[in-house]
N, C-alpha and C positions, 0 to 999 in steps of 0.2 A: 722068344727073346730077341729084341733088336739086333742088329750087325752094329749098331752106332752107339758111342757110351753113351752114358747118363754124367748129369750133373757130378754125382760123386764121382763115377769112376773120371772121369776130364779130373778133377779138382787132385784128386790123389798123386795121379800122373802130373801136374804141375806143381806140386807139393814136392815132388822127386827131385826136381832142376833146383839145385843150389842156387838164387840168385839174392844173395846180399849184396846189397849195393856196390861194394867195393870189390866185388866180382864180376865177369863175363854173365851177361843173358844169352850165349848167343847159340847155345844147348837149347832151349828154351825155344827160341825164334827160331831154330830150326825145326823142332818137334811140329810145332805150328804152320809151319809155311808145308811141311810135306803132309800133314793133315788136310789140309785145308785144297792143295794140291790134290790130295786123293779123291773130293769130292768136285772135282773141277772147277775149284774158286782160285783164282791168282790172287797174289798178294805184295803188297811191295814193302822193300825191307830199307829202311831209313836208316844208316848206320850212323853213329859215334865217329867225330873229328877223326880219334886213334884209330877207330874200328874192333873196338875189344866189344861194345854191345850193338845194339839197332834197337830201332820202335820196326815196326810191324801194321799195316793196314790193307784192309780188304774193301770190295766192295758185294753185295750178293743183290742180286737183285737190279733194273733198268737202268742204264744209265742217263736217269734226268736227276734235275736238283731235285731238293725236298728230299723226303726222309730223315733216317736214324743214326747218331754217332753210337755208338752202343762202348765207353772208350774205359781201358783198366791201364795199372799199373804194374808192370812184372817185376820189378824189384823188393826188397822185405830185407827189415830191420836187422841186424846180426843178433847170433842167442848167445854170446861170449857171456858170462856170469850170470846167466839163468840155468838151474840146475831141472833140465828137462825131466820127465816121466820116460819118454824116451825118446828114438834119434827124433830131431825134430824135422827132417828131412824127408821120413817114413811117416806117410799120412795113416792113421790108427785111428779107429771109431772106440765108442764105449757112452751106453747112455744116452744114446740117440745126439751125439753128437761128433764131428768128425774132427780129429786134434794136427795140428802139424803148424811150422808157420809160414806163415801166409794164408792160412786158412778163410780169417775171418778178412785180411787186408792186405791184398784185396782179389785173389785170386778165387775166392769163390766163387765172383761176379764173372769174370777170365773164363772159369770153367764152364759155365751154366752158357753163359754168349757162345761158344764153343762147339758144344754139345747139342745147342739147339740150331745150328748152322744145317741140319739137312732139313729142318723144317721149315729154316726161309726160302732153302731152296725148293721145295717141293708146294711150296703159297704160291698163290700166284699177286706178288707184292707189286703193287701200283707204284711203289716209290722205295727206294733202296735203304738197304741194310748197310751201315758201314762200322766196321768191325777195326779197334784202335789198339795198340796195345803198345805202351811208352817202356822208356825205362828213367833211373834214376828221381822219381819222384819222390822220394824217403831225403835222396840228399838235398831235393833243390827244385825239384822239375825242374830241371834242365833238360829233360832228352823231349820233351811234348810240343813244345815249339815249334821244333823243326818237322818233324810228324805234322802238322797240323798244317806248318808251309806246305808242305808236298803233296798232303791231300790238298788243299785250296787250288793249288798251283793243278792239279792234275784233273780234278772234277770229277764228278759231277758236285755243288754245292750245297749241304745238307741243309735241313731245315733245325735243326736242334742236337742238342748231347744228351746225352745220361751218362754219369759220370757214378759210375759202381761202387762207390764206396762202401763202408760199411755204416747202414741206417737203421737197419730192420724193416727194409721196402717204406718207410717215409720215404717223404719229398721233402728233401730240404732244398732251399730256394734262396739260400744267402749262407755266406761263410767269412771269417774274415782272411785278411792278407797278412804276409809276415814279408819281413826284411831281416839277414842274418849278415852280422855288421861283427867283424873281428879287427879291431884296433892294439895297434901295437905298438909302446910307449919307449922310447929308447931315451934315457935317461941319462945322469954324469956321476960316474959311481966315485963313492971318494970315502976315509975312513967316518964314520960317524961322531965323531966328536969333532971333526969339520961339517959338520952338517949345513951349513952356513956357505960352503965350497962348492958342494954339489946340488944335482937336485935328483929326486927318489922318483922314479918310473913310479911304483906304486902311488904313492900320494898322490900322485899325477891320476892316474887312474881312480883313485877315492874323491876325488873331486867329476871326475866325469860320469863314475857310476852315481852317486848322488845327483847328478844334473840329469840321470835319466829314471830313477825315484822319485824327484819332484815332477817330471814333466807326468808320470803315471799317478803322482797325485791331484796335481792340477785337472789332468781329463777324470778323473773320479770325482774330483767336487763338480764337475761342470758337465757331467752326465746326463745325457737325457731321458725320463723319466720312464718314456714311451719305448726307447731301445730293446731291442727283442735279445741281443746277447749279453751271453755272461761269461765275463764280467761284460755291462756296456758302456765297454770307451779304452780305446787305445791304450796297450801296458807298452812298457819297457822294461826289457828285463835283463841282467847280467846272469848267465847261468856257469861258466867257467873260466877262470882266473888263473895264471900265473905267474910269477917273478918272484926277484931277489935270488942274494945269493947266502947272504950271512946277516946277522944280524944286528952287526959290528960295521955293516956298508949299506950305503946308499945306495938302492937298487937302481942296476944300470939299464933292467929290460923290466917291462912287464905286459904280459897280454891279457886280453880277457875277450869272451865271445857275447854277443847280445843281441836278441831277437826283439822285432818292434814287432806285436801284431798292432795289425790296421783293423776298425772300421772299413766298410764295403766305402767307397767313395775318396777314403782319405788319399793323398798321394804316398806311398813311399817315398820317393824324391826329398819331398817337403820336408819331411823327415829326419833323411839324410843330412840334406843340407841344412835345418838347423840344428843340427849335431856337429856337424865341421865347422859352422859358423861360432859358435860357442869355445869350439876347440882353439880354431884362429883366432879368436879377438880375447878370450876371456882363461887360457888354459896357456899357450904356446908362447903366448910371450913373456911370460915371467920366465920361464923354464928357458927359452931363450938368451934370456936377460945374462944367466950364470954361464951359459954354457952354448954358441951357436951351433955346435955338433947336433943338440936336442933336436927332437924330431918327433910324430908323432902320426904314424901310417892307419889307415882306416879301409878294410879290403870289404867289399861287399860280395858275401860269399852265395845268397841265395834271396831270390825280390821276387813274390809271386803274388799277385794280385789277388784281391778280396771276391768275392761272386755277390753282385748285386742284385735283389730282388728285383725283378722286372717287372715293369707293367703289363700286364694283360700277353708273357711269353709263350710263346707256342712249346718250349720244353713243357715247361709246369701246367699250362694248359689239356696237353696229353695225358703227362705224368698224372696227374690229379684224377684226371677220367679215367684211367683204367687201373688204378690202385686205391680209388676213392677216399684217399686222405686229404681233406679239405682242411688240416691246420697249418700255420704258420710256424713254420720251421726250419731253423738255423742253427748254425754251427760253429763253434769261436776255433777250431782249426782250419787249417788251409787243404786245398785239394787242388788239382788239376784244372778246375771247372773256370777256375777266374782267369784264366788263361785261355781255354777254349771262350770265353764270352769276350775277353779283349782283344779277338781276331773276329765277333764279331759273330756270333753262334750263339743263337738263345740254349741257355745251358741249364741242367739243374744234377743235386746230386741222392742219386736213387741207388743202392744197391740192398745184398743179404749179409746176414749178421749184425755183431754191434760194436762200436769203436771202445767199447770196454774192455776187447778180447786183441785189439789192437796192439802190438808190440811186444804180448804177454806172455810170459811163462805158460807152456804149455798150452797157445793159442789154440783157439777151435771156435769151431762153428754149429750152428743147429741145422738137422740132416733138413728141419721143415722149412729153415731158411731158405736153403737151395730150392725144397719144391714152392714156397711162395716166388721167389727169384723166377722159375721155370714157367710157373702161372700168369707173371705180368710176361715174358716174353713171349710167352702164346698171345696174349691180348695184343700186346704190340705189332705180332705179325697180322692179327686180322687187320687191326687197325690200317697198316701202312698196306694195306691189299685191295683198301678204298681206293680210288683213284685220286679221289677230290679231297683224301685226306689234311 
């Protein structure tokens, strides 16, 4: 038997570290760094503004450019009103597949890169291994950023990502972008049969969610036929609202949350800004009109870029040859990947399991996941052991 885990066992053991996003990774990134230490790889630890998490990167293998991002996320969804089988904390098999969350997203990916960390070191790899591990990507990618500075900034320059998510080892080669936009409507509360007196946050808000119902109708009559996602074409969407106080007043506050997915190309920005422009010319100043206290704040909570299919990229051109899936595949969620591509990394996103199992009650993964997972990183290392890779 090995001295070094396996896929599962890594995966169970990272199943163990609590990291809901609203908590410390740094359990977690410690396991890792004296892991990785024990097999004489250094690593550098990107910490959090606070310092309550870090991202985590390695490199194994020469230090020239070229090569592998090999890049996951340590964070996972909270189980708060999901009534688990069991602790969902304690990784548990049954049926040939392995339960806990995070399983399937995205630590399986985390565990398999992990595990097979003493057989990049024992290749003899023409071009390096680089080994990524973020945090807070559930709420925002936010923590990948600065990770990807620090690798840039420190070198060696990779040639490509793979970005683990959960595919079922496809290659997807596009995904779209999202914008997470919380406006908050400060309105002139007054008794309701002055209605006339004041003006209603809410209503105020019912005119702006409707402004961003038309704009997702608009892009569905004007769809392109040939669009590879579904839906294809830019939504908008309200998914949580709140305000007023009584029924008898004119609500003085109201909030509500609303996610734009993009198409790969479109701007966020553009977005944004004809959403404030609407609000400025067509929304703020009637409401102003009663009351100049009115006001009408707009926080952008999370902007993560869409992953555009590339021409002729050297991720997908890899990806493709050693997993032999030749179809055209995309994804209408967001990942890390259009972020590692707008710093400029041909990117694509490959990992094991399936985003069905994603956030789920009782999440799991297939044990044959991990060994297909296990199978492309073996291909991978011959690959990068080419020289002229």
């Amino acid at each position: 038997m090995s001295q070094f885990p396996t896929p599962r066992d890594m995966l169970k053991k990272l199943i163990s570290f609590n990291t809901v996003s609203d908590r410390s990774n740094l359990a977690l990134i410690d396991f890792v760094e004296e892991y990785l230490a024990g097999l004489g790889v250094t690593s550098v630890r990107v910490p959090s503004e606070d310092g309550t998490k870090a991202s985590l990167h390695a490199r194994i293998g020469p230090a020239l450019d070229g090569g592998a991002v090999l890049s996951a996320h340590t964070d996972v969804v909270p189980v708060e009103g999901q009534n688990w089988s069991q602790d969902p904390f304690t990784a548990w098999e049954a049926d040939g597949r392995l339960y806990g969350r995070g399983a399937a997203d995205m630590k399986g990916f985390a565990a398999t890169v992990l595990a097979k960390v003493p057989d990049f070191l024992s290749a003899d790899l023409g071009r390096p291994v680089h080994i990524a591990l973020s945090y807070d990507e559930e709420t925002g990618c936010t923590g990948v950023s600065p990770l990807i500075a620090d690798m840039l900034a420190r070198g060696p320059k990779p040639d490509f990502v793979i970005v683990g998510e959960p595919t079922r080892m496809k290659v997807v080669s596009g995904h779209k972008g999202i914008v997470v936009l919380k406006t908050h409507i400060h309105g002139h509360p007054v008794h309701s049969s002055q209605l006339h007196r004041g003006v209603s946050a809410i209503s105020a808000a019912a005119n702006l969610i409707t402004w961003l119902d038309a704009r997702t109708a608009e892009n569905k009559a004007g769809a392109e036929p040939d669009c590879p996602f579904d839906p294809p074409y830019t939504t908008l969407h309200c998914g949580v609202i709140h305000g007023g106080q009584a029924h008898n007043i004119t609500a003085g506050n109201c909030e509500f949350v609303t996610d734009i997915r993009m198409l790969p190309g479109e701007s966020a920005d553009d977005w944004v800004a004809a959403y404030r422009s609407f609000i400025e010319s067509e929304v703020l100043p009637d409401m102003q009109a009663v009351s100049s206290q009115c006001r009408i704040d707009v926080t952008e909570m999370a902007n993560v870029p869409g992953l555009r299919e590339e021409e002729d990229g050297k991720a997908e051109t890899v990806a493709r040859r050693l997993t032999g899936d030749n179809a055209r595949n995309v994804v209408v969620y967001a990942t890390e990947g259009g972020i590692f591509q707008a710093h400029g990394l041909s990117t694509i996103v490959c990992g094991p399991g399936s985003i069905d199992q994603a956030h789920q009650l009782d999440e799991f993964i297939e044990l044959t996941e991990l060994d297909r997972c296990a199978a492309f990183l073996d291909r991978l290392t011959a690959d990068l052991s080419q020289i002229d890779s």
